[in-house]
MOPAC internal coordinates of N, CA, C and O (Angstrom, degrees):
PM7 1SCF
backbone

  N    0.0000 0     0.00 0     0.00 0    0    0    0
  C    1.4432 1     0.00 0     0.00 0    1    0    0
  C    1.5244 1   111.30 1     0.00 0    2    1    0
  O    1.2310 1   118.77 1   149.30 1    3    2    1
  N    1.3625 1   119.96 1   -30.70 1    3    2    1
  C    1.4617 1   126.73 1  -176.30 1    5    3    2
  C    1.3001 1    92.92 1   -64.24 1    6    5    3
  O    1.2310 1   116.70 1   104.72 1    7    6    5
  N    1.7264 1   123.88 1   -75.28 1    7    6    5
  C    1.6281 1   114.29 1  -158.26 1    9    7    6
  C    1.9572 1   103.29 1   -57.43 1   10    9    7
  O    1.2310 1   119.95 1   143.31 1   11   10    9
  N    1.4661 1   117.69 1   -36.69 1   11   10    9
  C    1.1979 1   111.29 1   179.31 1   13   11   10
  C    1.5970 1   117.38 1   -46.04 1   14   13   11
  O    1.2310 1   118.47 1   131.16 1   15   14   13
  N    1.2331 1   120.52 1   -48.84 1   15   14   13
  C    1.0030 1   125.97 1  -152.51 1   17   15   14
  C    2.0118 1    97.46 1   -93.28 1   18   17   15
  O    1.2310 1   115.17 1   179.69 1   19   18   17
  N    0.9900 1   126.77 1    -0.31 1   19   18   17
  C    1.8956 1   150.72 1  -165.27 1   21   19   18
  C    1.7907 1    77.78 1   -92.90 1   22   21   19
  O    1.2310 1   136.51 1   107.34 1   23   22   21
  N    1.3169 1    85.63 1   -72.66 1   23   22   21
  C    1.9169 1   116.28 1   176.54 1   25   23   22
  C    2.1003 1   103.26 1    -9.88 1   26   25   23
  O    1.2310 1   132.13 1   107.82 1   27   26   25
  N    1.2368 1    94.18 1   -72.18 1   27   26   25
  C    1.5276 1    98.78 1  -146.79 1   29   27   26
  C    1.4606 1    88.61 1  -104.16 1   30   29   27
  O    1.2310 1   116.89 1   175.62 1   31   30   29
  N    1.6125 1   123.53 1    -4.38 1   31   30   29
  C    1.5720 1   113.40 1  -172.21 1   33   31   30
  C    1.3249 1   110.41 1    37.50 1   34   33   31
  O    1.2310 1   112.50 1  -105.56 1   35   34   33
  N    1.8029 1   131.77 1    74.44 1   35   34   33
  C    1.0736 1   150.21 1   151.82 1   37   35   34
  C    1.5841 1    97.09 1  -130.14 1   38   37   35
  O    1.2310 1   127.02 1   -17.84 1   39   38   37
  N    1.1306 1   104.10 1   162.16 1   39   38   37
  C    1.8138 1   111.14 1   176.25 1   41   39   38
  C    1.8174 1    92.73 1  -106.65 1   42   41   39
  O    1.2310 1   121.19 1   -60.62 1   43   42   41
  N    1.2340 1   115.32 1   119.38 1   43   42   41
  C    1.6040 1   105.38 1   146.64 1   45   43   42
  C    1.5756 1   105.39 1   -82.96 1   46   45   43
  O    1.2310 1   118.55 1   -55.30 1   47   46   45
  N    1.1544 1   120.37 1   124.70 1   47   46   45
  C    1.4617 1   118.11 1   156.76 1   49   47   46
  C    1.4437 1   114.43 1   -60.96 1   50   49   47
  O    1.2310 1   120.91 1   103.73 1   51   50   49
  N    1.6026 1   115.87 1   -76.27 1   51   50   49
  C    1.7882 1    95.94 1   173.95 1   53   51   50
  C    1.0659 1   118.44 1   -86.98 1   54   53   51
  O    1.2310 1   112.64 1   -55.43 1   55   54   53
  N    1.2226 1   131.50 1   124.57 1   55   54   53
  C    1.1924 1   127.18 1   174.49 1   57   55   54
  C    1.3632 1   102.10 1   -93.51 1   58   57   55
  O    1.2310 1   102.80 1  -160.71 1   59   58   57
  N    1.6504 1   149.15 1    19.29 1   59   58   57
  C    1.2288 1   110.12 1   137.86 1   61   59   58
  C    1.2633 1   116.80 1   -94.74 1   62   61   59
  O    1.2310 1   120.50 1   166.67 1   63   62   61
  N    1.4106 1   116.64 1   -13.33 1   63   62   61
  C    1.7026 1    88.41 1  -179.23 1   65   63   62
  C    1.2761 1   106.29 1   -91.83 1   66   65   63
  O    1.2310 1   106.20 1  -174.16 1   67   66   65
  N    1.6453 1   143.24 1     5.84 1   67   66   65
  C    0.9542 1   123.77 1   138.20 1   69   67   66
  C    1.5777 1   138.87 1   -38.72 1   70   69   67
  O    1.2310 1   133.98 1   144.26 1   71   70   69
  N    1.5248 1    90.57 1   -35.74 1   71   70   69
  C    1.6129 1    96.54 1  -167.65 1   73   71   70
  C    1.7170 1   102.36 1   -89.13 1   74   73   71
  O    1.2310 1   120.35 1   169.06 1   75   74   73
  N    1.5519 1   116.93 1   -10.94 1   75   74   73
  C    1.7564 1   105.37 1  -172.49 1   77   75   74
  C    1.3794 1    79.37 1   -98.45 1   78   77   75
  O    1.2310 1   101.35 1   145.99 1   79   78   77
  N    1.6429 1   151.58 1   -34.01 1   79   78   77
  C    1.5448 1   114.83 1  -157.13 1   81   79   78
  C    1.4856 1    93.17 1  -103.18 1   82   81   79
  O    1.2310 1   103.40 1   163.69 1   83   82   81
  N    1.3846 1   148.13 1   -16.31 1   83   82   81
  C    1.0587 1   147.65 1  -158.53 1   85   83   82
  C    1.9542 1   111.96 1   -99.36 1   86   85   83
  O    1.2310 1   116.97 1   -60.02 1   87   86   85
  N    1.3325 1   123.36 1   119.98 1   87   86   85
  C    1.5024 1   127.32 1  -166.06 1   89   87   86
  C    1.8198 1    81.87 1  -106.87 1   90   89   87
  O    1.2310 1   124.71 1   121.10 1   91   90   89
  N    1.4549 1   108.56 1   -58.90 1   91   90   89
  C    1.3220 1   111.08 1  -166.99 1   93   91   90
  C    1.0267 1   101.48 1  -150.18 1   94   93   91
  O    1.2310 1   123.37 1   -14.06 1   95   94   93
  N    1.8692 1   111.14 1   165.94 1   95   94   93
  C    1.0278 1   124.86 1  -149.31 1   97   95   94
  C    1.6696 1   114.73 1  -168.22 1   98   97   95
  O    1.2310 1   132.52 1   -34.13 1   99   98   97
  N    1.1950 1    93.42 1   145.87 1   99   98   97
  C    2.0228 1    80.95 1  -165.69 1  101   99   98
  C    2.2964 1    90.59 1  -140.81 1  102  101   99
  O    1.2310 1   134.91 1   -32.49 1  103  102  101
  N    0.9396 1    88.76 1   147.51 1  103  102  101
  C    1.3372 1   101.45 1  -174.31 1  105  103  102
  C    1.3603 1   114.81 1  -156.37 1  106  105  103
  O    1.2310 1   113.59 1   -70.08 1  107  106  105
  N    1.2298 1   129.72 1   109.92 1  107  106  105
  C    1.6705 1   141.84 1   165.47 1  109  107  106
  C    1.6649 1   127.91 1   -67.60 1  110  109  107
  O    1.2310 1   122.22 1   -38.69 1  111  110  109
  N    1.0666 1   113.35 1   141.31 1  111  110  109
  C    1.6657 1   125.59 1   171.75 1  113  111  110
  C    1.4671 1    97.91 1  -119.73 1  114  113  111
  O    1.2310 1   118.31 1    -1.86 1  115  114  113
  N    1.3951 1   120.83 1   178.14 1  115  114  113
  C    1.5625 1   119.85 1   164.13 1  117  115  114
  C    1.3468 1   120.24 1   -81.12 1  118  117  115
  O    1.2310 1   119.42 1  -163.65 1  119  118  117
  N    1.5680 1   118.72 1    16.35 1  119  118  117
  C    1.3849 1   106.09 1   165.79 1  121  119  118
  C    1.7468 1   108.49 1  -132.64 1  122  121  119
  O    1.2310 1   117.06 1   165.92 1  123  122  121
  N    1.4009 1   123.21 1   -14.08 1  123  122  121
  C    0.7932 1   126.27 1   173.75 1  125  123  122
  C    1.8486 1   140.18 1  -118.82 1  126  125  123
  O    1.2310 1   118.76 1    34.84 1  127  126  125
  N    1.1017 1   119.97 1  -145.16 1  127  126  125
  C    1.8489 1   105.55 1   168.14 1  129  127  126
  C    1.5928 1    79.99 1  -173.31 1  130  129  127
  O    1.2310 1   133.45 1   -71.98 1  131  130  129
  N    1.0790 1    91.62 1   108.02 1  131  130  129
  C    2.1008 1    98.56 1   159.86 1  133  131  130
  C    1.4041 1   136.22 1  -103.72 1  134  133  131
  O    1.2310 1   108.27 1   -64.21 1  135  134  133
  N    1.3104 1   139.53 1   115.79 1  135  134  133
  C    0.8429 1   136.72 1  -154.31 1  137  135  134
  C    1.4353 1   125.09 1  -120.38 1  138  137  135
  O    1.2310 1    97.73 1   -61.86 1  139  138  137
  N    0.9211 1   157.32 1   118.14 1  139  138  137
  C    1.4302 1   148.77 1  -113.79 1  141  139  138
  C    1.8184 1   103.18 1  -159.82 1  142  141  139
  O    1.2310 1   115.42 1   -59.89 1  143  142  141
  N    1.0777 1   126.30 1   120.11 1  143  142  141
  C    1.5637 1   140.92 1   162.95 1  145  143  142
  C    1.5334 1   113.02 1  -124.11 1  146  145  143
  O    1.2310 1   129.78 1   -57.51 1  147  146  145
  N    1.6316 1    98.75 1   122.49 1  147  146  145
  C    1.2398 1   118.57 1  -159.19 1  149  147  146
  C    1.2393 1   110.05 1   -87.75 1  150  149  147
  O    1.2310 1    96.93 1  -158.15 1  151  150  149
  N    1.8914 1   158.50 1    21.85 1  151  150  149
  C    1.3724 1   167.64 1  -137.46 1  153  151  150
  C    1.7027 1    90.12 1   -32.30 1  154  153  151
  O    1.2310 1   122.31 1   120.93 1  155  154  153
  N    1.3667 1   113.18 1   -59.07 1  155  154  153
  C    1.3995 1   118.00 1  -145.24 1  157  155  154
  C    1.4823 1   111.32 1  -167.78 1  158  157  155
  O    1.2310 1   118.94 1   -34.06 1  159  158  157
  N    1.4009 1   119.62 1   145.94 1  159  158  157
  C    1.4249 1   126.42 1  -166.63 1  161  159  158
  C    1.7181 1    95.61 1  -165.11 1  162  161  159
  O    1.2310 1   135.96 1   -13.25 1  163  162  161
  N    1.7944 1    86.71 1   166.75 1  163  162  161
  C    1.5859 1    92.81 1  -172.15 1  165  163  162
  C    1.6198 1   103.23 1  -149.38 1  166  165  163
  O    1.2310 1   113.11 1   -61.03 1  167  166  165
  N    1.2617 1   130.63 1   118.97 1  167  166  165
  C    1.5017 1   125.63 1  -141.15 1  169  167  166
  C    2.0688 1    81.71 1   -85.94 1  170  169  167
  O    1.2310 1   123.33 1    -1.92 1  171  170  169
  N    1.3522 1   111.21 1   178.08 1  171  170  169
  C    0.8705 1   109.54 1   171.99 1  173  171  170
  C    1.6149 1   116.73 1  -102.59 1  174  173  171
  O    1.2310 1   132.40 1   -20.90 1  175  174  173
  N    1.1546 1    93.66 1   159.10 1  175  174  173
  C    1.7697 1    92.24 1  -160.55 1  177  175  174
  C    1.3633 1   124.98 1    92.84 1  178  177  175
  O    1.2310 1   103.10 1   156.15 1  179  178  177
  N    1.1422 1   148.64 1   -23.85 1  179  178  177
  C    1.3035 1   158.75 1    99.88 1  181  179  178
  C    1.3629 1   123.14 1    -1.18 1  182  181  179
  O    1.2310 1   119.44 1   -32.75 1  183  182  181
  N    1.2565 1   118.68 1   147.25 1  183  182  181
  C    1.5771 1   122.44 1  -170.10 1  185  183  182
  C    1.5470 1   110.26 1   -86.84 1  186  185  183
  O    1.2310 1   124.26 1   -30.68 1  187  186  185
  N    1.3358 1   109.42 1   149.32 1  187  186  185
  C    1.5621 1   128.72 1  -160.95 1  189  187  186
  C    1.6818 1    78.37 1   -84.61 1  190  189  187
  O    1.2310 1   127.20 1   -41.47 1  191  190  189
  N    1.7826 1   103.76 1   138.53 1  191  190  189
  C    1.5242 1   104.73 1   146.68 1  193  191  190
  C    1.7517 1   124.05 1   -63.03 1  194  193  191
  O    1.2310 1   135.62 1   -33.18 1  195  194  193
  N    1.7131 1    87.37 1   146.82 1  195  194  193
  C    1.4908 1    84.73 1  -174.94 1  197  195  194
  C    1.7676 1   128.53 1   -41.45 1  198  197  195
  O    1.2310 1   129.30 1   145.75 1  199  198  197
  N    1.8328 1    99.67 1   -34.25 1  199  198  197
  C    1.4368 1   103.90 1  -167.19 1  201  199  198
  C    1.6072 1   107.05 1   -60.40 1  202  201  199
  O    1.2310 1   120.50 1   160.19 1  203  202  201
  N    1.1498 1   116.66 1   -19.81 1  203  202  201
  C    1.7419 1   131.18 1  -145.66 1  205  203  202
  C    1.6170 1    83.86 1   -93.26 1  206  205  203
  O    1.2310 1   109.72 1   148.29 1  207  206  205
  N    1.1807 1   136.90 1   -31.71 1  207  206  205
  C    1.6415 1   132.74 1  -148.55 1  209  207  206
  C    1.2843 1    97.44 1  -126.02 1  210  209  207
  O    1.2310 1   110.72 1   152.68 1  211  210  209
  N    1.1987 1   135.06 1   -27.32 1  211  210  209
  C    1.7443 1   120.20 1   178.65 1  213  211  210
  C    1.0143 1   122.24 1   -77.27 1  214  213  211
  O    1.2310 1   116.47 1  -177.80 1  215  214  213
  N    1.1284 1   124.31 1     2.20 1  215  214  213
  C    1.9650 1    95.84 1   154.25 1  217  215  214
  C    1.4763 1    98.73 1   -90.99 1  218  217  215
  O    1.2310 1   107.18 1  -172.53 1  219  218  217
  N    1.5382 1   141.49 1     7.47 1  219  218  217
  C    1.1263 1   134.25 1  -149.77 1  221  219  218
  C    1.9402 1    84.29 1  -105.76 1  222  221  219
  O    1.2310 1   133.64 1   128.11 1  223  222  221
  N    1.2482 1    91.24 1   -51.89 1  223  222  221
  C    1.6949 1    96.58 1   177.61 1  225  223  222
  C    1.4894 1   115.60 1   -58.96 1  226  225  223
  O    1.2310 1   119.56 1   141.71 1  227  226  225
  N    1.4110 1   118.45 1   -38.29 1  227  226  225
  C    1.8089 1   122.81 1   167.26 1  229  227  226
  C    1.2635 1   123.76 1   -40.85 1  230  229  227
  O    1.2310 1   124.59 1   128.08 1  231  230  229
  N    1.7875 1   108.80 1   -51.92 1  231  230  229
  C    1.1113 1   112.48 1   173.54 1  233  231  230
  C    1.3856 1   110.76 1   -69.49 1  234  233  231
  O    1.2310 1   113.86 1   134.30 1  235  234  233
  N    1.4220 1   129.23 1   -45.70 1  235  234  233
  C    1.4697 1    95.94 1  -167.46 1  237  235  234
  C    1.4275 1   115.01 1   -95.36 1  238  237  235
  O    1.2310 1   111.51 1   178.63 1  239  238  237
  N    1.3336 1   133.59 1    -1.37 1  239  238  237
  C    1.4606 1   122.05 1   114.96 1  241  239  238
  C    1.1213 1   116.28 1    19.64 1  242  241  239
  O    1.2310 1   128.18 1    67.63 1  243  242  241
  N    1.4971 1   101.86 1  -112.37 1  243  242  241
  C    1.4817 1   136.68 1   177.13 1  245  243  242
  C    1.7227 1   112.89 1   -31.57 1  246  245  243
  O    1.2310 1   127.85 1   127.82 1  247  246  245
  N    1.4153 1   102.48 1   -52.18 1  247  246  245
  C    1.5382 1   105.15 1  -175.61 1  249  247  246
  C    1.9991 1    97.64 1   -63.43 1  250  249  247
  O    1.2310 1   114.60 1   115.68 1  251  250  249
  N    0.8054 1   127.84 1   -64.32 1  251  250  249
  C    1.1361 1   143.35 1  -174.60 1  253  251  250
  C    1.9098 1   108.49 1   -32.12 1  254  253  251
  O    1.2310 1   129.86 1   126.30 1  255  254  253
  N    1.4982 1    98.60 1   -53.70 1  255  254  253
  C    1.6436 1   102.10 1  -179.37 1  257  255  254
  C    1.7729 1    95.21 1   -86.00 1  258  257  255
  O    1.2310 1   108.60 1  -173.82 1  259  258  257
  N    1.4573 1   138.93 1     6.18 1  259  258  257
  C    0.9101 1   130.52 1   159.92 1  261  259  258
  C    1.4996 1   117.17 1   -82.32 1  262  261  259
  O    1.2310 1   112.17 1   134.53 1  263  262  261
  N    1.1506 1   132.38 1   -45.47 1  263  262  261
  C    1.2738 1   148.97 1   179.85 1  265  263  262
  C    1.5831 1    91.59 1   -73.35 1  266  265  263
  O    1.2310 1   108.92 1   158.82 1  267  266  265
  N    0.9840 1   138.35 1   -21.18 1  267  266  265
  C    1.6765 1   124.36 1   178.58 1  269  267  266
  C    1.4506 1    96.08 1   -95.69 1  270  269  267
  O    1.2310 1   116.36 1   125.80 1  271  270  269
  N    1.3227 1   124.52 1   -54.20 1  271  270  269
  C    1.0972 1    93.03 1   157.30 1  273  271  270
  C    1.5466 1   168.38 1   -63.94 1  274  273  271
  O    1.2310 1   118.90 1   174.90 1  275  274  273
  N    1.2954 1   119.70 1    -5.10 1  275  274  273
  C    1.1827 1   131.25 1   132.26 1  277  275  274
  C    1.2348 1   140.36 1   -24.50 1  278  277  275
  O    1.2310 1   132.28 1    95.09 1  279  278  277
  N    1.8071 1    93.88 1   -84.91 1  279  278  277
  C    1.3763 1   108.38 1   157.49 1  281  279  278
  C    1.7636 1   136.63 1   -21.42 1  282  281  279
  O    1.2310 1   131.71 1   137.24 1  283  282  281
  N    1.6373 1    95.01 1   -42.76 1  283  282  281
  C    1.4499 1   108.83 1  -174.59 1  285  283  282
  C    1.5771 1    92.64 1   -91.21 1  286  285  283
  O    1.2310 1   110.44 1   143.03 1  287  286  285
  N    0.9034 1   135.57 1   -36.97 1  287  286  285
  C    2.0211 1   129.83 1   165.03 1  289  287  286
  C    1.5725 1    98.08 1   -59.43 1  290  289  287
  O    1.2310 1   107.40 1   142.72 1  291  290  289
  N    1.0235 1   141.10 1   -37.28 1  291  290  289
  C    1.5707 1   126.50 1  -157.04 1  293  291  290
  C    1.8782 1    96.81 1   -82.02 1  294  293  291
  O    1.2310 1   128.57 1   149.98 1  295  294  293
  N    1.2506 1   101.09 1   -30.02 1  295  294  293
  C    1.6662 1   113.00 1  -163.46 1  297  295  294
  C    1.3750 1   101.14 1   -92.46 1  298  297  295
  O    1.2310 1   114.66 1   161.52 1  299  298  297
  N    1.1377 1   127.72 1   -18.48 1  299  298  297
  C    1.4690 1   132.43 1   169.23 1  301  299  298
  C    1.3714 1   102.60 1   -83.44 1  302  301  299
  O    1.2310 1   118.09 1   129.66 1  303  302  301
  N    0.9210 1   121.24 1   -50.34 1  303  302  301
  C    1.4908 1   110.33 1  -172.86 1  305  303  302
  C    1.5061 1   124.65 1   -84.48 1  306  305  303
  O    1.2310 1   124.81 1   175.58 1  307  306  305
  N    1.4339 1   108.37 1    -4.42 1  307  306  305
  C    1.8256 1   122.49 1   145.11 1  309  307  306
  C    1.5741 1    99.00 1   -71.67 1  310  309  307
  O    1.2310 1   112.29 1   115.97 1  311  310  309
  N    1.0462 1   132.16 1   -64.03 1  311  310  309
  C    1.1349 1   116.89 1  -157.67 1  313  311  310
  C    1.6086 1   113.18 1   -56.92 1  314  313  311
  O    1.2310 1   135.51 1   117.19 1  315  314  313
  N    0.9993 1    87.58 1   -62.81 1  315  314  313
  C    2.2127 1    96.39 1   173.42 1  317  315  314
  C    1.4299 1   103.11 1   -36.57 1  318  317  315
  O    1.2310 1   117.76 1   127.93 1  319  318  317
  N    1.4171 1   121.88 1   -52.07 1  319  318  317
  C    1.6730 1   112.89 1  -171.46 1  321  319  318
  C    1.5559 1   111.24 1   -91.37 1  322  321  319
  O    1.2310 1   115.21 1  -175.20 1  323  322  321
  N    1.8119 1   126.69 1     4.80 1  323  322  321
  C    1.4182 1   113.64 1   153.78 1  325  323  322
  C    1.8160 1   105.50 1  -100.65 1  326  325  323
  O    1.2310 1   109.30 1  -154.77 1  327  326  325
  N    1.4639 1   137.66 1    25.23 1  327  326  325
  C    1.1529 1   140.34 1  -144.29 1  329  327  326
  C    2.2876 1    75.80 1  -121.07 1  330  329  327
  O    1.2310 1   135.07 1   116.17 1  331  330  329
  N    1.7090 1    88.46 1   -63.83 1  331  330  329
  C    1.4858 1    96.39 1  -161.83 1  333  331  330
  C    1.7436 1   110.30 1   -84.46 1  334  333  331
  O    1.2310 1   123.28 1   161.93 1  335  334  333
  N    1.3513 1   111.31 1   -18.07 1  335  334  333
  C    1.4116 1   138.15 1   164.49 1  337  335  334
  C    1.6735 1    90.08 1    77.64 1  338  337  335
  O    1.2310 1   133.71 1  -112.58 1  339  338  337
  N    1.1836 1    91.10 1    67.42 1  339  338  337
  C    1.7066 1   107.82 1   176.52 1  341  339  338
  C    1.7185 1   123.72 1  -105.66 1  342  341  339
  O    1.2310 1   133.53 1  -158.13 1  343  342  341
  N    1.3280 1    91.46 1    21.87 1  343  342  341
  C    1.5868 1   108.40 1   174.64 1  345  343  342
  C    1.8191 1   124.61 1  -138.64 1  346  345  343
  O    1.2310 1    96.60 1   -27.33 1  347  346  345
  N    0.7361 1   158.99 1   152.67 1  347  346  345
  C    1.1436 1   136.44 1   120.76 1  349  347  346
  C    1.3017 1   142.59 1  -114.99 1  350  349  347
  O    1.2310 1   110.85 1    42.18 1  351  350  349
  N    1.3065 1   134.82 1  -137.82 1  351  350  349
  C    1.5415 1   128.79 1  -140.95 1  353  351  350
  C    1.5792 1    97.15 1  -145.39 1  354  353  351
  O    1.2310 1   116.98 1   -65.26 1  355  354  353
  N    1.4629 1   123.35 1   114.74 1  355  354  353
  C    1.5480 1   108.38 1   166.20 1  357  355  354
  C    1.3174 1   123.41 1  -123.15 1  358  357  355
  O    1.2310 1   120.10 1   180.00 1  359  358  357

């Protein structure tokens, strides 16, 4: 709505109820005529469609069983070297 509204240099004041009663929209300057059809919008604050967020959820997924896995290598490999006492302390 920001670049739209940069766009046509008009102010919408609300821009949501612009965006629930308004499909299209046509607005003039002295050199031009702009015309605007609205398919689809998503207010802010509202939840992302799934398609829009899953690779976002994959990755941190992924990051998540990466960092556990680690974790579980870093703790194994304390354990093995206080098991055989293959380290010590200074």
């Amino acid at each position: 709505m920001d670049r739209l509204s940069i766009e046509l240099r008009e102010e919408i004041r609300n821009q949501e109820d612009f965006l629930r009663r308004t499909r299209f929209h046509e607005t003039r300057d002295s050199a031009s005529v702009y015309l605007i059809s609205i398919n689809e919008y998503r207010l802010r604050g509202t939840l992302s469609p799934f398609e829009y967020v899953r690779e976002d959820i994959k990755r941190i997924i992924w990051n998540n069983r990466r960092i556990e896995f680690i974790q579980e290598l870093e703790n194994g490999i304390y354990n093995e070297a206080v098991r055989e006492n293959g380290f010590k302390l200074y």
